[in-house]
Phi, psi and omega in degrees: 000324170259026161256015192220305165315324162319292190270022169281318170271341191289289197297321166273008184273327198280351180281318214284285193337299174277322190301126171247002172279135212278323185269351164284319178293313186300325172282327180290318189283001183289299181288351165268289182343289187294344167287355183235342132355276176281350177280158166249167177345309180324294177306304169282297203314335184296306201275283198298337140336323210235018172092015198302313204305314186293322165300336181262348177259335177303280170350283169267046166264272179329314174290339189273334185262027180278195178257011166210083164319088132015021252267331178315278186313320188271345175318285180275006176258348144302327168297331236247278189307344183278336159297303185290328192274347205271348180253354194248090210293353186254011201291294175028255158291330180267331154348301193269343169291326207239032180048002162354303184288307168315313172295333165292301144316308185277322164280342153319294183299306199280022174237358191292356156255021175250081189305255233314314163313307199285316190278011181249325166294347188294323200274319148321304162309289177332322185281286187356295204291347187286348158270130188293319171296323190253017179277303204297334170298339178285312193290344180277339171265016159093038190257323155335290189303322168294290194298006180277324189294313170292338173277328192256165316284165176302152117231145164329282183322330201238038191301309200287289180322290175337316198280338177296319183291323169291346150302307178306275207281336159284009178273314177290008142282323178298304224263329164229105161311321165318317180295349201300310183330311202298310202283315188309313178322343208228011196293143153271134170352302182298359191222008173272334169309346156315066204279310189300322164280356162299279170345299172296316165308318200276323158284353167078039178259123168225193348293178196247085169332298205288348175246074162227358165284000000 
């Protein structure tokens, strides 16, 4: 039974891969999602074991460099990637093997006037920046400077994103201690009087509780 369960997801992560029919994709992450739902921590590890992580990132490469980026497909294949990397200690290096980190930066910029979009690459960045390898390549391709774009201005609306974004960087503050110099240089103006969020950076702690009011 559990050679049969093996190869059952073995096929459908490899289905997941080739596949350009948009409702054969949707449906295979409609079934994993509900297999790690319901599962415990065992069950992705489990899924990442049988290659998902190298599937779910193959997946948004290939989706992300078409000539119309998809968002029905990448909305839950972020989600999807937002679970799996947070158990996978290896995300990373594959992340940054499979380019991962770039395509993901470039539909960040082009959604910063789109919250649904921008907070699902976010969530995607926050695992990304939690590696000390693929923290420091986010900050050399500017994913500081994006996420400066996304913090500024405050608003009441925009509680959620804002709070996604302050994940991200404290997580790429935890994991390379060297930026923190970078960010105080660059702090925007409306937020250095702000000694407690000053704070929450320089330990690299989130989420940032206090803008969810």
């Amino acid at each position: 039974m559990a050679d049969q369960e093996a190869s059952g997801l073995q096929v459908l992560l490899r289905t997941l891969q080739r596949s350009s029919d948009k409702e054969s994709i949707l449906t295979i992450l409609q079934v994993l999602g509900d297999l790690l739902s319901v599962g415990t921590d065992r069950r992705i590890h489990y899924m990442i074991s049988k290659g998902g992580s190298e599937a779910l990132l193959q997946t948004l490469v290939d989706t992300a460099r078409s000539a119309s980026p998809d968002y029905d497909v990448l909305l839950p294949l972020f989600r999807l990637l937002a679970k799996v990397g947070l158990r996978d200690k290896k995300f990373g290096q594959k992340a940054l093997e499979l380019e991962a980190l770039d395509v993901t930066l470039i539909l960040a910029r082009k959604n910063l006037s789109h919250s649904q979009n921008l907070l699902h690459c976010l969530w995607a960045l926050r695992v990304f920046a939690s590696s000390v390898t693929t923290g420091a390549m986010l900050g050399i391709n500017g994913a500081m400077e994006l996420l400066f774009k996304v913090i500024t201005p405050y608003t009441q609306k925009r509680t959620r994103i804002i709070r996604a974004a302050a994940e991200v960087l404290a997580a790429l503050l935890k994991s390379s201690k060297h930026l923190f110099g970078k960010v105080v240089i660059s702090f925007p103006s409306e937020f250095r009087g702000d000694d407690s969020l000053l704070v929450v950076l320089q330990q690299g702690v989130g989420p940032w509780r206090q803008l969810e009011a």
